[in-house]
RODO-2510 file (C-alpha; in nm, 4 decimals, decimal comma):
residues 499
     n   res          X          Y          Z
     1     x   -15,3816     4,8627    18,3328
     2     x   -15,3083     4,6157    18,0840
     3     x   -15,5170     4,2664    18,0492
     4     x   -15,3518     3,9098    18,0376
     5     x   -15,5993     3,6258    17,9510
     6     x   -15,5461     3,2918    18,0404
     7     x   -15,3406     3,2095    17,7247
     8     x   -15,1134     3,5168    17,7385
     9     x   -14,9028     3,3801    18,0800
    10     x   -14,5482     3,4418    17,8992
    11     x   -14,2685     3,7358    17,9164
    12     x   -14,3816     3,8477    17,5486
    13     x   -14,7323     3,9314    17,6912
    14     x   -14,6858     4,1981    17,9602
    15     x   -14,6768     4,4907    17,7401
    16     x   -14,8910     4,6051    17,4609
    17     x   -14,6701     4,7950    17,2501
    18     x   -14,4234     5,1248    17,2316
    19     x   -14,7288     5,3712    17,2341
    20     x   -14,8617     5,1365    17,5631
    21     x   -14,7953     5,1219    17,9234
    22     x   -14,4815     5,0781    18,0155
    23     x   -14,2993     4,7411    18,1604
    24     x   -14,3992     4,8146    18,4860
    25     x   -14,7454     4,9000    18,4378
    26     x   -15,0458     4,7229    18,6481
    27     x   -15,1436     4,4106    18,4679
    28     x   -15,5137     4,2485    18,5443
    29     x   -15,5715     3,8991    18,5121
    30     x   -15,9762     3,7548    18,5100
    31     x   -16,0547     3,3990    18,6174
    32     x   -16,3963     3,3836    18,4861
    33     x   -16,6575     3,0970    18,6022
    34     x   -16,8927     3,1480    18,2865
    35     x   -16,6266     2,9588    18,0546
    36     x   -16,6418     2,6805    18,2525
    37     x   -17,0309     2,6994    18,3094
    38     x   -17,0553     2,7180    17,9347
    39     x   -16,9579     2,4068    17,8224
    40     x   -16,8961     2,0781    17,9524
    41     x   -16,4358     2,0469    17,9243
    42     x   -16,2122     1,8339    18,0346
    43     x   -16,1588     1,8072    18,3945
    44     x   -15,7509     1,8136    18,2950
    45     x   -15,8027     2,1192    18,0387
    46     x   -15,9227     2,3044    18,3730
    47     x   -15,7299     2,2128    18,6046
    48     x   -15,3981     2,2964    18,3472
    49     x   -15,5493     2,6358    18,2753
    50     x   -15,6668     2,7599    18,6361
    51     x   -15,3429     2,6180    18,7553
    52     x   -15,1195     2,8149    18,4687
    53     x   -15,2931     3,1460    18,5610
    54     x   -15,2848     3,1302    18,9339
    55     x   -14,8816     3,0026    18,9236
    56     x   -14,8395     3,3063    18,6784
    57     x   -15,0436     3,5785    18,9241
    58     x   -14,8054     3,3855    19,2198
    59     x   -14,5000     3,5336    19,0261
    60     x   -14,6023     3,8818    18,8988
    61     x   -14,7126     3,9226    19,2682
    62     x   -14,7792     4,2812    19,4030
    63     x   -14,8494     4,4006    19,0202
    64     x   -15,0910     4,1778    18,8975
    65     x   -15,4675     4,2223    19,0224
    66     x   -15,6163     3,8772    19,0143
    67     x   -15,9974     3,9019    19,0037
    68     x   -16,2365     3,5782    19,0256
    69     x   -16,5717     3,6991    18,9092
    70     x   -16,8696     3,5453    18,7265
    71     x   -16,7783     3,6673    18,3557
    72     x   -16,5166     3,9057    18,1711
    73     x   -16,7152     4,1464    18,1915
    74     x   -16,7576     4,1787    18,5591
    75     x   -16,4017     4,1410    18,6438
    76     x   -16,2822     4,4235    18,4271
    77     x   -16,5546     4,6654    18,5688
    78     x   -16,4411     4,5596    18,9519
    79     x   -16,0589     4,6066    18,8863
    80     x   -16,0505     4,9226    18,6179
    81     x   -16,3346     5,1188    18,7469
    82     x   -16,4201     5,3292    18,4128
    83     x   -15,9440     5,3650    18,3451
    84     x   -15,8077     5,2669    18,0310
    85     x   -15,7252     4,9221    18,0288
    86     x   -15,5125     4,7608    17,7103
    87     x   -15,5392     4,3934    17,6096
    88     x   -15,3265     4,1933    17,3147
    89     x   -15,5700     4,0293    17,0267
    90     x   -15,7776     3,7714    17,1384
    91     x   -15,7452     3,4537    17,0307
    92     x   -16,0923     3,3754    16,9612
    93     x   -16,4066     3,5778    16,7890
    94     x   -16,5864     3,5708    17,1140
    95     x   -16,2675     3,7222    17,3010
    96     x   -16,2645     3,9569    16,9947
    97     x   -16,6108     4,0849    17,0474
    98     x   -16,5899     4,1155    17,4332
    99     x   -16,3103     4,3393    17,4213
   100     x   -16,4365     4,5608    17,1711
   101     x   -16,7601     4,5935    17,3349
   102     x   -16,5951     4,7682    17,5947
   103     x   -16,5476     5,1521    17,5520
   104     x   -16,2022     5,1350    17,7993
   105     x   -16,0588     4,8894    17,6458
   106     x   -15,7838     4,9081    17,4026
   107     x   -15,7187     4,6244    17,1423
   108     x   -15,3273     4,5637    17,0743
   109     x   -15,1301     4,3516    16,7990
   110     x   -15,2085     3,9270    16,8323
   111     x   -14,8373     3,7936    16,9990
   112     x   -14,7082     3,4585    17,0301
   113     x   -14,6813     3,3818    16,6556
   114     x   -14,4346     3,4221    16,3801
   115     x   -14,6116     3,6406    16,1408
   116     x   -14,8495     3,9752    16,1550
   117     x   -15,1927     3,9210    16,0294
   118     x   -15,2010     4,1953    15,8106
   119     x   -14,8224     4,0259    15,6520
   120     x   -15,0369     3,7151    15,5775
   121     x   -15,3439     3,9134    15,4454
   122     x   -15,1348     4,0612    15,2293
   123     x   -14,9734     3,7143    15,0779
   124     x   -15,3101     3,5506    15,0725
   125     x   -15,4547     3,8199    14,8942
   126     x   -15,2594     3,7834    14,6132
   127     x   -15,3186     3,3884    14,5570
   128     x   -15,6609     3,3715    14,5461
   129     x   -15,8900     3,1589    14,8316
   130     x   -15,8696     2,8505    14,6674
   131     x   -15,4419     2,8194    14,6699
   132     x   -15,3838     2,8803    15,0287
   133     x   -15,1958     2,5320    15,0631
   134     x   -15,0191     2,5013    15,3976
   135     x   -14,7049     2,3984    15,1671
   136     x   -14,6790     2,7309    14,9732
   137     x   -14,7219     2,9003    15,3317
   138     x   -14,4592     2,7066    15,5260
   139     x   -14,1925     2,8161    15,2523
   140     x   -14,2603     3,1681    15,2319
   141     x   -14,2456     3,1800    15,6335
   142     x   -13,9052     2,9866    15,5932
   143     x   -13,7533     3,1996    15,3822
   144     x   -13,8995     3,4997    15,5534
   145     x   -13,7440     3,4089    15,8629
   146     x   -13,4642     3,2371    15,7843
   147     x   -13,5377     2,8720    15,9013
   148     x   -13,3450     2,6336    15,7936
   149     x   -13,2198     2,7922    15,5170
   150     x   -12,8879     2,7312    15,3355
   151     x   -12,7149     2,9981    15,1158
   152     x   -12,9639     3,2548    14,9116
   153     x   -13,3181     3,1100    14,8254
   154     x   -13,2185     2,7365    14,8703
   155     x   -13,3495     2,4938    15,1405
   156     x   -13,0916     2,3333    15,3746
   157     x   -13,0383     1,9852    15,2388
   158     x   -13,2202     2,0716    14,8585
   159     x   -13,5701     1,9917    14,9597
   160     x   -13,8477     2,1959    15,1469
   161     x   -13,9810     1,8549    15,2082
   162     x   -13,8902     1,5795    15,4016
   163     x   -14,1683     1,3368    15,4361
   164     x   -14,0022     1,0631    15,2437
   165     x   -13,7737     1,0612    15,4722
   166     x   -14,0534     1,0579    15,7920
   167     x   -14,3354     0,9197    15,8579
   168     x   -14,2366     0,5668    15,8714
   169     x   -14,4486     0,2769    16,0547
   170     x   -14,3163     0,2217    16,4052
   171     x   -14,0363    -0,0272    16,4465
   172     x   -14,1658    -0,3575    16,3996
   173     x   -14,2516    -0,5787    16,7108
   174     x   -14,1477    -0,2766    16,9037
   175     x   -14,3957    -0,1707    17,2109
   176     x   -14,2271     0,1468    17,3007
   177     x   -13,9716     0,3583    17,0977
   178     x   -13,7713     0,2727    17,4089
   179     x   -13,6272     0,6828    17,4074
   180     x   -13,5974     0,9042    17,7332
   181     x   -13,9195     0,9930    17,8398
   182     x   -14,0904     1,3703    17,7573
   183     x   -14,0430     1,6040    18,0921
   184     x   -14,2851     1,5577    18,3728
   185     x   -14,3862     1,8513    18,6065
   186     x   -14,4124     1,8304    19,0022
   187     x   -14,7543     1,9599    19,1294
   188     x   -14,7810     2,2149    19,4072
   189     x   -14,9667     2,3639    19,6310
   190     x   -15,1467     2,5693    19,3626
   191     x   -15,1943     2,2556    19,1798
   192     x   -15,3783     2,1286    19,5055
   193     x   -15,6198     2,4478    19,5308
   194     x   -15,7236     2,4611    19,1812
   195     x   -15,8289     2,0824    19,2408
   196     x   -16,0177     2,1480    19,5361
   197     x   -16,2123     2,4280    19,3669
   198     x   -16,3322     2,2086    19,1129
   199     x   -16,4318     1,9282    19,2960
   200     x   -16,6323     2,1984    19,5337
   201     x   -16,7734     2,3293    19,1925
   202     x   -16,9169     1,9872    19,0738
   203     x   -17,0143     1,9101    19,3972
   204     x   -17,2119     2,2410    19,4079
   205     x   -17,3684     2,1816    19,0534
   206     x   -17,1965     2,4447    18,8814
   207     x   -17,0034     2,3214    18,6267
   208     x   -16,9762     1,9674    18,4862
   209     x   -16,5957     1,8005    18,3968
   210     x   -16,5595     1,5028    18,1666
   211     x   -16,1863     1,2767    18,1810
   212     x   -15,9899     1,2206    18,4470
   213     x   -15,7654     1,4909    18,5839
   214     x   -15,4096     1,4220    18,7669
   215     x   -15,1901     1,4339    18,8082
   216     x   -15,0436     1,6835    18,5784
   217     x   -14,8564     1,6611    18,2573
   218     x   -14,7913     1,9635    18,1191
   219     x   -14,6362     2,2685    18,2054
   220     x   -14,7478     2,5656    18,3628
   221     x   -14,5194     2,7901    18,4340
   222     x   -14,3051     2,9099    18,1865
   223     x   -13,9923     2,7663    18,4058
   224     x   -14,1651     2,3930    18,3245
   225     x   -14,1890     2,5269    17,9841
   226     x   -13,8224     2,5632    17,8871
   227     x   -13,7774     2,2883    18,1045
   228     x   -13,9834     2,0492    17,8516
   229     x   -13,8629     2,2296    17,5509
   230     x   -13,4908     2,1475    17,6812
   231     x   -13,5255     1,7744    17,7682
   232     x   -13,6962     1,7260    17,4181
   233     x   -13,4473     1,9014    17,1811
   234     x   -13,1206     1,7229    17,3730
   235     x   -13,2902     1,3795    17,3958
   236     x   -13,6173     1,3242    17,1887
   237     x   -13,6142     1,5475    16,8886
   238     x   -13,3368     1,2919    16,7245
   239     x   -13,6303     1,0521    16,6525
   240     x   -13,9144     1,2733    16,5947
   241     x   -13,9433     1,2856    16,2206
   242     x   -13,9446     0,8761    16,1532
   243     x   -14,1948     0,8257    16,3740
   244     x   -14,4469     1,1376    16,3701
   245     x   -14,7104     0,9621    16,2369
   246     x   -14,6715     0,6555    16,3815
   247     x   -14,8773     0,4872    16,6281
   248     x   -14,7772     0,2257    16,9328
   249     x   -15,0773     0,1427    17,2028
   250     x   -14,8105     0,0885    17,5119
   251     x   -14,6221     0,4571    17,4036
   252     x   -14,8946     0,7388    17,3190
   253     x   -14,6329     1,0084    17,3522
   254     x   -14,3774     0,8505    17,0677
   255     x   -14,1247     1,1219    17,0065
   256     x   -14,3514     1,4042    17,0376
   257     x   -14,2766     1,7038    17,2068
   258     x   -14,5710     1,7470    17,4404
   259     x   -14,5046     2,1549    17,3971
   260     x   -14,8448     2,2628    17,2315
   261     x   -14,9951     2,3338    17,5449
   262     x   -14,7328     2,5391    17,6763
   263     x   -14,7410     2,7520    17,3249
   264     x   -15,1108     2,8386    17,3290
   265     x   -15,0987     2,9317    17,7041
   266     x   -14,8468     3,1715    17,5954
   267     x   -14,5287     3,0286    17,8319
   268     x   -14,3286     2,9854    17,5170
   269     x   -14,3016     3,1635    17,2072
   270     x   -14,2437     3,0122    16,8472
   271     x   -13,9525     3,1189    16,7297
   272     x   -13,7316     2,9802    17,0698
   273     x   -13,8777     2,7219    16,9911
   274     x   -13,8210     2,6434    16,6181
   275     x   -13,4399     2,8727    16,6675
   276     x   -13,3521     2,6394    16,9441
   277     x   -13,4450     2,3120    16,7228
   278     x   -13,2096     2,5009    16,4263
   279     x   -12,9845     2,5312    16,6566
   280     x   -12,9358     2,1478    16,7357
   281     x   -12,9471     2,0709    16,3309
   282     x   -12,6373     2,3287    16,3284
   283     x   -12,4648     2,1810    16,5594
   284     x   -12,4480     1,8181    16,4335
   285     x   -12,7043     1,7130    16,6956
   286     x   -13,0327     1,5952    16,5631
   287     x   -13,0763     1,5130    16,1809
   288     x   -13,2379     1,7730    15,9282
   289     x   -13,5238     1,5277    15,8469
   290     x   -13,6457     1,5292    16,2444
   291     x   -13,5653     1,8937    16,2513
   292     x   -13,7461     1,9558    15,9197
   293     x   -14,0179     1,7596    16,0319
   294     x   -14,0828     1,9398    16,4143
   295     x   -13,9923     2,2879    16,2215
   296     x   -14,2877     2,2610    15,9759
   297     x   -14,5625     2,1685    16,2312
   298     x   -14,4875     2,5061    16,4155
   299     x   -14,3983     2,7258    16,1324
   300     x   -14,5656     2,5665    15,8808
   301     x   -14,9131     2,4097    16,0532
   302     x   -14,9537     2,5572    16,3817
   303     x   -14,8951     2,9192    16,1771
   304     x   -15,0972     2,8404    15,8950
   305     x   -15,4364     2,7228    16,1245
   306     x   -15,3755     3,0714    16,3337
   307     x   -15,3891     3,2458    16,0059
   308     x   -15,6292     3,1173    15,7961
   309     x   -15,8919     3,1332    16,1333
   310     x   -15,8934     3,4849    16,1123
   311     x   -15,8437     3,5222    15,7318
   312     x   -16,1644     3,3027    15,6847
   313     x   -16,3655     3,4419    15,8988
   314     x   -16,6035     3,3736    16,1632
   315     x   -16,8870     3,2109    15,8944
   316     x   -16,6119     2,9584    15,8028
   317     x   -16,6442     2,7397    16,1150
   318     x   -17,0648     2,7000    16,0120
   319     x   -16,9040     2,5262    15,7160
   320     x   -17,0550     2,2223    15,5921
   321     x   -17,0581     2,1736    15,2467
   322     x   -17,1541     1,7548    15,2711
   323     x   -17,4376     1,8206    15,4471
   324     x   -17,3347     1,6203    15,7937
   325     x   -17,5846     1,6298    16,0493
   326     x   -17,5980     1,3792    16,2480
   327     x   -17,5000     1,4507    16,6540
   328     x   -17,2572     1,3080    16,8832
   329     x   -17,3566     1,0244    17,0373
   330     x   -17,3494     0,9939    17,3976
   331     x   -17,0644     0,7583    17,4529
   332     x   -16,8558     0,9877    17,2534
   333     x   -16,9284     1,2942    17,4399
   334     x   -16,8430     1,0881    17,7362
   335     x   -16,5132     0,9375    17,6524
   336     x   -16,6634     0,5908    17,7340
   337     x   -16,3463     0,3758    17,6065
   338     x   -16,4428     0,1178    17,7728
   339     x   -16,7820     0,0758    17,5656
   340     x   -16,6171     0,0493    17,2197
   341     x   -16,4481    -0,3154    17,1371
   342     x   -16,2490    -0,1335    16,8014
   343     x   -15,8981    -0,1462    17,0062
   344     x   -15,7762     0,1582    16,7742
   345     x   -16,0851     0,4112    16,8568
   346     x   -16,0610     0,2457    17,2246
   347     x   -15,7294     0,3178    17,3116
   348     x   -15,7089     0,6555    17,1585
   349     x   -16,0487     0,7736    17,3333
   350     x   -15,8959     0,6322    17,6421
   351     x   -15,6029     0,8361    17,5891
   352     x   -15,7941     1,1544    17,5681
   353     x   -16,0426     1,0922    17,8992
   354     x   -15,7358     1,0218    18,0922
   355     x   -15,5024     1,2671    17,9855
   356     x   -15,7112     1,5224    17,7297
   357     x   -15,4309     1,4671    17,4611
   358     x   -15,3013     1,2497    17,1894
   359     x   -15,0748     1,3514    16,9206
   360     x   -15,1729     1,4544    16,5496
   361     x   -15,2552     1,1223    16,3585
   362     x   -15,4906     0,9706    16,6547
   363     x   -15,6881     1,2874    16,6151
   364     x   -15,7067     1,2850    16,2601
   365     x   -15,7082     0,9241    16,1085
   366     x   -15,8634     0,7585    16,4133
   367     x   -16,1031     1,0550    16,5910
   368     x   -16,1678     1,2955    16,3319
   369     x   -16,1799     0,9909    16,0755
   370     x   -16,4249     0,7953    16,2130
   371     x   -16,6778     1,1113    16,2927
   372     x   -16,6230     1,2100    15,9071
   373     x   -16,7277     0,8592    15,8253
   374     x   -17,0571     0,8869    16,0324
   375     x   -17,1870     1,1975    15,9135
   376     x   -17,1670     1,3727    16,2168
   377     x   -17,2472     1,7431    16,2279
   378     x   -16,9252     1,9572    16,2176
   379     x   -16,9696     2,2116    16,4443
   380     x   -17,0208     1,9834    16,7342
   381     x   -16,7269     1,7835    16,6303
   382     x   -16,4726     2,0872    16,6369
   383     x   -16,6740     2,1732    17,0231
   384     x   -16,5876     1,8303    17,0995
   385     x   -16,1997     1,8763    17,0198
   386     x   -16,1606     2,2357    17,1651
   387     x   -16,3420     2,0853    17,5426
   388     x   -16,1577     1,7675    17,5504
   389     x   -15,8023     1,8588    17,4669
   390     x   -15,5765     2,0478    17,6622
   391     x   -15,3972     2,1924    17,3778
   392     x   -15,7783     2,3067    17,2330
   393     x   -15,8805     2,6324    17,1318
   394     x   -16,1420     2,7972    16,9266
   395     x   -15,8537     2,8904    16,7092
   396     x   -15,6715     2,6316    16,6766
   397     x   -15,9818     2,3356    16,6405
   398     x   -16,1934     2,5560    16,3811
   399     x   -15,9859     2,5116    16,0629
   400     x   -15,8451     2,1747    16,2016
   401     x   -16,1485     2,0224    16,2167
   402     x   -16,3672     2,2031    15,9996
   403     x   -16,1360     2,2276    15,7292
   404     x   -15,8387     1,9345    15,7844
   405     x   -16,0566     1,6505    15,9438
   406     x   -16,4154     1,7232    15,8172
   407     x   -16,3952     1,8117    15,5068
   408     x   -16,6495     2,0989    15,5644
   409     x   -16,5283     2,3827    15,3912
   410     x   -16,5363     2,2009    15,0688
   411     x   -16,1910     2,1741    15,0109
   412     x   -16,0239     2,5873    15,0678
   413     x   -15,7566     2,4282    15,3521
   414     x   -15,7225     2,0679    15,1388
   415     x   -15,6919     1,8931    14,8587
   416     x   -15,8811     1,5960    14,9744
   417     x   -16,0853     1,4218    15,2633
   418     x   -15,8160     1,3185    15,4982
   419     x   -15,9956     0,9432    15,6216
   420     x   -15,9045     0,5902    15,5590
   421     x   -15,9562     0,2648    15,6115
   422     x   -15,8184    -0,0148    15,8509
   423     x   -15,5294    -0,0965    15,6249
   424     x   -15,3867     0,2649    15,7076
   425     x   -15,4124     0,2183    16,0687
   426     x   -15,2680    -0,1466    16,0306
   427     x   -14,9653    -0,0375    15,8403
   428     x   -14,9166     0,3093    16,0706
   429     x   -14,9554     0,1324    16,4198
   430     x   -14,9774    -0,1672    16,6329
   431     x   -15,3437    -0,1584    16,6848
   432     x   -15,5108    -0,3657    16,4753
   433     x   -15,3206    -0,6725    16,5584
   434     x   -15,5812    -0,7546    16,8896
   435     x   -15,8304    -0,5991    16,8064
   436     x   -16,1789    -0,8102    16,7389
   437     x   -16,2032    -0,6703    16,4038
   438     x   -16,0036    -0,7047    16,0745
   439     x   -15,9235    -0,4579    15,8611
   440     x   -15,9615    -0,5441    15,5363
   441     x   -16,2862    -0,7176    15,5849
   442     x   -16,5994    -0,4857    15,4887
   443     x   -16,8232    -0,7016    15,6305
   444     x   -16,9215    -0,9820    15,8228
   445     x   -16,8840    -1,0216    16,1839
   446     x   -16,5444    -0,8978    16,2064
   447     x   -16,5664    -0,6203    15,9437
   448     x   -16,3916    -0,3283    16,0561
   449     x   -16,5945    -0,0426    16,1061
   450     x   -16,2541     0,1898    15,9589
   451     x   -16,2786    -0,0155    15,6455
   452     x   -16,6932    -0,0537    15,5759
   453     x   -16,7187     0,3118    15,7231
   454     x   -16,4534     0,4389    15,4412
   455     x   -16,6254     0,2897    15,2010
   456     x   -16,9769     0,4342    15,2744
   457     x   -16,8535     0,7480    15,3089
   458     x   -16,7083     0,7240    14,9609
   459     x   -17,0213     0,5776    14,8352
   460     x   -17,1892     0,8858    14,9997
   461     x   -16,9957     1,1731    14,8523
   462     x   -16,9168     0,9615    14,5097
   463     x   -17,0378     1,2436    14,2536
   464     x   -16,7384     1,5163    14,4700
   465     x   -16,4939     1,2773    14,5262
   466     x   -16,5289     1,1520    14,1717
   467     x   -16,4085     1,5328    14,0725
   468     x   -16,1287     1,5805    14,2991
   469     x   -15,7476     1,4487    14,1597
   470     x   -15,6576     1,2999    14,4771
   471     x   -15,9964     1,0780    14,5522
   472     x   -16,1266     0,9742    14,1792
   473     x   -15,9265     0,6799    14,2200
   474     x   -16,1183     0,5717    14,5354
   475     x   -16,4306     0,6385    14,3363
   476     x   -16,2918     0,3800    14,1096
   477     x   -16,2095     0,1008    14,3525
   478     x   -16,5511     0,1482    14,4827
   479     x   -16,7147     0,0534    14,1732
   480     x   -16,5678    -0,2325    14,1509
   481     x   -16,6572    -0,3312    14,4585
   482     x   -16,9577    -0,6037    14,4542
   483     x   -17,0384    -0,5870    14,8562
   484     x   -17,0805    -0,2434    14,8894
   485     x   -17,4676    -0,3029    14,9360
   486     x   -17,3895    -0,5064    15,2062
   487     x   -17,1286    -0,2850    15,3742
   488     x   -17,4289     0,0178    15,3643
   489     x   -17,6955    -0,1763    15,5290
   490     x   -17,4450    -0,2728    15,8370
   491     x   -17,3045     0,0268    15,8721
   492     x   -17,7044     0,2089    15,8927
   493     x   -17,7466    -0,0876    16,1372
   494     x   -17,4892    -0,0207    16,3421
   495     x   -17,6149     0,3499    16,3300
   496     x   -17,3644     0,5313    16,6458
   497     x   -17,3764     0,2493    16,8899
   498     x   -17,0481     0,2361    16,9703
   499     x   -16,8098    -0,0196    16,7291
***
């Protein structure tokens, strides 16, 4: 019997290897209530997951035993009865742990990503912890596997890097992109039962849902899957690199892809997907700087975060080298847009209780920025992230957060605190425009809490930041600053009431 959890759903999953069960062998799939009983996720997050499993055990039919039972643990001792049963690598420790704890079970290769572990062990080794940059990475999986590559060693186009080229503000006065809009699934019947379970579970007191769920926006079959992938190579990925890090309040969704759910459930693999946006570069159909651009998030960065999680270990997420403690405040925890008056952190928080996603720079500059500026305790951050996003995983949210948006690990995934100011989200967005606060002021009554909490947080870590290349020259611009006394006593009296 071989073992598909809830983020193995695609064709690449079904069989563990040449030495396992054949293609036609019994699978075993476990809907377990303890996850959900565990912590408090999205409603949407649920609802995409239960729904992705159940459409998947709908179309393996007859082969598949589909077990609901109180834990892992259970469900595998009601459907193998003491037989062997094989499972792919988790993707989490806890997953990792479970499966080895049990005598029957037999642990296969990790699928659904572009390179072995023991591959990447075997580069990192080599470099030493402290020069793992995602750059070095993302060009030795390039040339590896023959991404955009042009003849011999050499990068299509001369440069590995296209970021001058992307990354541009949004088009001024603009309130959309005004492109086709990113692929929309139909709900179903399915769809309709999963709901109805978890309203009957809060109702009961079992579990507890934050956000809104419905209707759906991602994909859950892998059908929907290449469906999405399709309608944003021919008509989106054109304008993906300009705009990647740009922000609009009326468009969330920009040129983004909306596929990173449908990857970590396992409905699509990585290399259709990066092969397929090749394909369109080769063909005269979208330029190499949006290609480039799409290509290195999942080669380069989604890769490089499934990597270094397991490379780092399981200590690495307790990471907190700046000493943040402070918790979560409640309107955080409960995506309560509607009690924060900073439009940025507003809209972006509203995005995420009403749909459990927003692309890469709301979570980092705006989120993940503004709980780096408070001091708040890492670990419940990077819980935060993995409950209330769709795409979320243990995975996936331990070195983003812990390492990319925190800070925590000191500085082994980068070179530098990634957090800013108001001007950044000013120049990157339309968001600051009506909002009650300004951001270049520091303080005052309309002192933007981006902009005084930068500075603070500066102010805070002055003696590292002063060491690092990339941050001594903040450490400079704060000393010449003659308010910052007055910019720390309103942002202690603010505290985490909501800005």
């Amino acid at each position: 019997m071989h073992w598909l959890f809830g983020d193995q759903l695609g064709p690449h999953f079904l069989t563990p290897g040449e030495d396992g069960p054949g293609r036609n062998a019994p699978l075993l799939m476990i809907e377990a209530r303890s996850v959900f009983r565990r912590r408090r996720f999205h409603r949407a997050k649920a609802h995409l997951v239960l729904s992705a499993m159940r459409h998947r055990a709908a179309e393996l039919g007859d082969r598949v035993t589909y077990v609901r039972a109180a834990t892992y643990r259970d469900g595998v001792e009601r459907a193998a009865r003491g037989c062997p049963v094989t499972v792919h690598h988790p993707t989490s420790y806890g997953a990792l742990r479970l499966v080895r704890s049990m005598s029957q079970v037999r642990v296969g290769p990790a699928r659904g990503f572009l390179v072995p572990m023991a591959d990447f062990a075997a580069w990192a080794d080599g470099r030493g912890d402290r020069s793992l940059r995602q750059e070095d990475f993302y060009r030795w999986v390039r040339r590896g596997h023959d991404l955009l590559m042009a003849d011999g060693d050499r990068p299509a186009g001369g440069r590995w890097n296209l970021d001058h080229d992307n990354r541009q503000p949004p088009p001024r006065d603009a309130k959309t992109l005004r492109i086709d809009r990113p692929y929309r699934p139909r709900e179903d019947a399915i769809d309709d039962e999963v709901r109805h379970d978890l309203d009957r579970w809060e109702q009961d007191g079992d579990v507890s849902f934050v956000g809104c769920d419905g209707p759906r926006l991602f994909p859950v079959t892998r059908t929907e899957a290449r469906a999405a992938l399709d309608r944003f190579v021919d008509r989106r990925l054109g304008t993906f690199g300009p705009y990647e890090d740009a922000m609009l309040a009326a468009d969330p969704v920009m040129s983004h892809s909306l596929l990173s759910s449908s990857l970590n459930l396992g409905l699509l693999d990585p290399a259709e997907v990066v092969e397929r946006a090749e394909a369109e570069w080769r063909a005269g159909r979208a330029p190499l700087n949006s290609v480039e651009g799409f290509i290195r998030q999942i080669a380069g960065w989604r890769e490089y975060v499934w990597q270094l999680y397991w490379y780092f270990g399981e200590e690495y997420r307790r990471s907190n080298v700046l000493r943040h403690t402070r918790p979560l405040p409640d309107w955080w925890n409960d995506l309560d847009a509607a009690a924060v008056e900073a439009r940025c952190l507003r809209t972006v928080l509203a995005q995420v209780r009403d749909t459990g996603w927003t692309h890469h720079i709301p979570r980092l500059m705006i989120l993940g920025g503004y709980a780096l500026q408070r001091g708040w305790e890492p670990a419940q951050v990077t819980d935060w992230f993995r409950r209330c996003f769709v795409d979320g995983y243990d995975w996936i949210m331990v070195p983003n957060v812990v390492g990319m948006s925190q800070y925590a690990d000191g500085g082994r995934m980068t070179s530098k605190p990634y957090t800013s100011g108001g001007a950044y989200i000013d120049r990157m967005s339309d968001l600051c425009g009506e909002c009650v606060y300004r951001p270049r002021e520091r303080t005052g009554e309309h002192a933007c809490p981006y902009t005084a909490g930068y500075w603070t947080f500066v102010d805070r870590h002055r003696a590292r930041l002063a060491g690092l290349h990339r941050t001594a020259r903040a450490v400079w611009q704060l000393d010449r600053l003659t308010d910052i006394a007055e910019v720390r006593r309103s942002v202690r009296a603010r505290g985490d009431a909501p800005p």
